[in-house]
Phi, psi and omega in degrees: 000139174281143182279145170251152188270173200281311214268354165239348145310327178288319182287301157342299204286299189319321192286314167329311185274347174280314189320302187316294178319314171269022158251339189260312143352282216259024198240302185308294178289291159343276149026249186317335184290306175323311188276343169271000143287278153013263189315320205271342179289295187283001166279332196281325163268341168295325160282346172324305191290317160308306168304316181278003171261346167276309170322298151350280163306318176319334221248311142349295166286357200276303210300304186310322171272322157311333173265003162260339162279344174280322180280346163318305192270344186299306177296332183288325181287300175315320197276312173316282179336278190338295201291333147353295172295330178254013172268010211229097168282177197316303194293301187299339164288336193268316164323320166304295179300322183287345179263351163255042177257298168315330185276306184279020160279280209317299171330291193267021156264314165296320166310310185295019169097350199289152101269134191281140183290206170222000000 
């Protein structure tokens, strides 16, 4: 067996410590690449995030002015009703009520094929 020497133990040790160094080398530049794939990732949802809270408000005030038109009008139908109802006594509702019973005969005499003379 060869005796081994101090000077091919060293060489040995050095080639070891170059190996290491260039795996921590290429560890290191990975590394970076990551956090800059990262970094460009989380700029990308900071703006994101930004762009969907402006929407947001957009969509929010849209929502608001449509439940303030709805109830708007919702109070406008109502108050028509109100005044309907009191312009309108027990004979004349009932009157009211027998001619649109006649309207919806006539109506489903016509879906059904009758003609009406003219």
């Amino acid at each position: 067996m060869k005796d081994i020497t101090r000077e091919d133990f060293l060489s040995a040790e050095i080639s070891n410590f170059e190996e290491m160094l260039k795996k921590s080398i290429q560890l290191k530049e990975q590394v970076d690449q990551t956090v800059e794939s990262l970094a460009a990732s989380y700029s990308n949802v900071i703006g994101s995030k930004a762009i969907f809270e402006e929407i947001k408000k957009e969509n929010i005030e849209e929502l608001r002015v449509f439940r303030q038109a709805v109830t708007r009008e919702t109070a406008e139908i109502t108050q028509a009703i109100k005044q309907l109802k009191s312009n309108l006594d027990a004979k004349s509702l009932s009157e009211l009520r027998e001619y649109v019973a006649l309207c919806e005969r006539l109506k489903t005499l016509q879906d059904a094929g009758f003609k009406f003379p003219v």
